[in-house]
N, C-alpha and C positions, 0 to 999 in steps of 0.2 A: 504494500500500500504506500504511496506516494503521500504524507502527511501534509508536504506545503500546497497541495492540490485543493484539500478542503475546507470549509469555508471555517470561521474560528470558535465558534460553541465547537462544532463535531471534530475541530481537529485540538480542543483543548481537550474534548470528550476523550478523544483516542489517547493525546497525553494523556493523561490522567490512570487509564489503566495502565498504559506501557511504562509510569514512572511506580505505580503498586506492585506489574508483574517484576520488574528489575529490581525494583530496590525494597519492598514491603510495604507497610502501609504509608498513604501519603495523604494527609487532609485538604481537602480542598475549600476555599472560600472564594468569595464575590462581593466586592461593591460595587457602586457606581462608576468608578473609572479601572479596576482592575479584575483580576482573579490571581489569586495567590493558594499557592501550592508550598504544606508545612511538613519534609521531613526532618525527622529526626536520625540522627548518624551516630554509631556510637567510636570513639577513636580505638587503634590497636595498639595505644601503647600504655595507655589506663584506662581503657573501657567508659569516659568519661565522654554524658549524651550531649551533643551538639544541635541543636536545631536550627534546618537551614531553608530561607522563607527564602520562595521565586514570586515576584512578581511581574506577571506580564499587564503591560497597558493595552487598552482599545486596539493600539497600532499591531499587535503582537498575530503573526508570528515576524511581520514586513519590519519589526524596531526588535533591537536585541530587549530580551527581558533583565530586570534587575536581580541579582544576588544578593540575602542580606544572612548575616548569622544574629539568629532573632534569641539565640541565648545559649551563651551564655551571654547576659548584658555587660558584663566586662569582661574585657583580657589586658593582660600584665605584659608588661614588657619584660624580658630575658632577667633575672633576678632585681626586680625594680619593684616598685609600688605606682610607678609609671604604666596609664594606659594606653591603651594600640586606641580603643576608643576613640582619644583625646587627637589623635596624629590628623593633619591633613591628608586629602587625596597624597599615599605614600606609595613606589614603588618597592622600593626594598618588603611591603608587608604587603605587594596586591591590594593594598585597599585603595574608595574614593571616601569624603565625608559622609562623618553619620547619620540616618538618619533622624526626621524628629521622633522617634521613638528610641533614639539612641544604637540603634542594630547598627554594626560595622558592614560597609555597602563592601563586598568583594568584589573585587575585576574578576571576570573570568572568561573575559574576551573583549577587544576591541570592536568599536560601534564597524567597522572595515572591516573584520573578521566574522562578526557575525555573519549568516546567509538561513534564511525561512527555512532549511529543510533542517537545521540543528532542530535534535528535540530536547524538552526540558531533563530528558534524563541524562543527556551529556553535558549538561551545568549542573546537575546536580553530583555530578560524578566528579567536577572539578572543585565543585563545593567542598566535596569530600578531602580529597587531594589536598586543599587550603587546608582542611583541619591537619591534618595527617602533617602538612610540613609547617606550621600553628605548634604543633605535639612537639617536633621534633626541633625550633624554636626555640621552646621553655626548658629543653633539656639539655640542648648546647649551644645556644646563643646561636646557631645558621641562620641569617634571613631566610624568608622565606621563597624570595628571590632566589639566593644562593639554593635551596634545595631542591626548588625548578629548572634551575640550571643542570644542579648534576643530575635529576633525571632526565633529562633533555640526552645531557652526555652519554649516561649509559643506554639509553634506548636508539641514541641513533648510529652505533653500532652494529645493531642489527638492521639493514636492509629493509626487510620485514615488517619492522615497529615505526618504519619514518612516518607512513600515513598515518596509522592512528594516535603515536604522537603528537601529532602536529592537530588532529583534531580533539584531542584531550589534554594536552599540559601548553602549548606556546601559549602564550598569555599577552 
């Protein structure tokens, strides 16, 4: 099935199962100007739950949709009492400003890199990824940046892995 084909109720409809059959439950909501899609991720290096909010606008699937990590409401910087929260649009941390609800907007692609046929489950899959090098971070000072980098390196090694590297981690 060709997802950027149909119109955006049914092809949020078909997200919406294809991000529960991939990743497990995912809640869905609706206002007026959006639909937001709420999973929850748990990390593998202390099993600690991460929840991570997509919102797509009206414009969506033709506008990239937003990433936000809707909680935890704070995170610390590398043995600091200093938050990532607090930082401007940062590259070293993937982030843009926070929302008014205070959630850390993650990059997980350029407005030029997006294209209609991505589905919500390969942001959400980078969302994850943010956590994962987030994790890895608070436990040895690497930006996050830097651990985008080395997986970049070790993946593009293999032949193999350039495509869907390149559609899962360049950022």
């Amino acid at each position: 099935m060709n997802v950027s084909s149909l119109n955006r109720e049914s092809r949020l409809n078909v997200e919406h199962c294809l991000s529960e059959k991939q990743l497990g439950k995912v809640l869905r909501k609706k206002d007026d100007y959006s639909d937001i899609f709420l999973f929850t991720y748990f990390d593998s290096i202390n099993n600690n739950p991460y929840s991570l909010k997509l919102v797509m606008s009206l414009c969506y699937p033709f506008s990239k949709p937003e990433l936000y990590l809707a909680s935890p409401l704070i995170l610390y910087k590398y043995k600091s009492m200093e938050r990532i929260n607090d930082l401007k649009p940062d590259h070293e941390f993937h982030i843009y400003s926070k929302n008014a609800q205070g959630e850390i907007h993650i990059c997980h692609s350029s407005d030029e890199q997006w294209d209609p046929s991505n589905t919500c489950v390969l942001v959400f899959l980078k969302g994850m990824l943010w956590v994962e090098a987030y994790c890895n971070y608070k436990q040895t000072g690497k930006s996050i940046n830097d651990f985008f980098l080395e997986l970049q390196d070790r993946y593009l090694s293999s032949a193999s892995n350039i495509d869907i590297l390149k559609k899962a981690i360049l950022l």
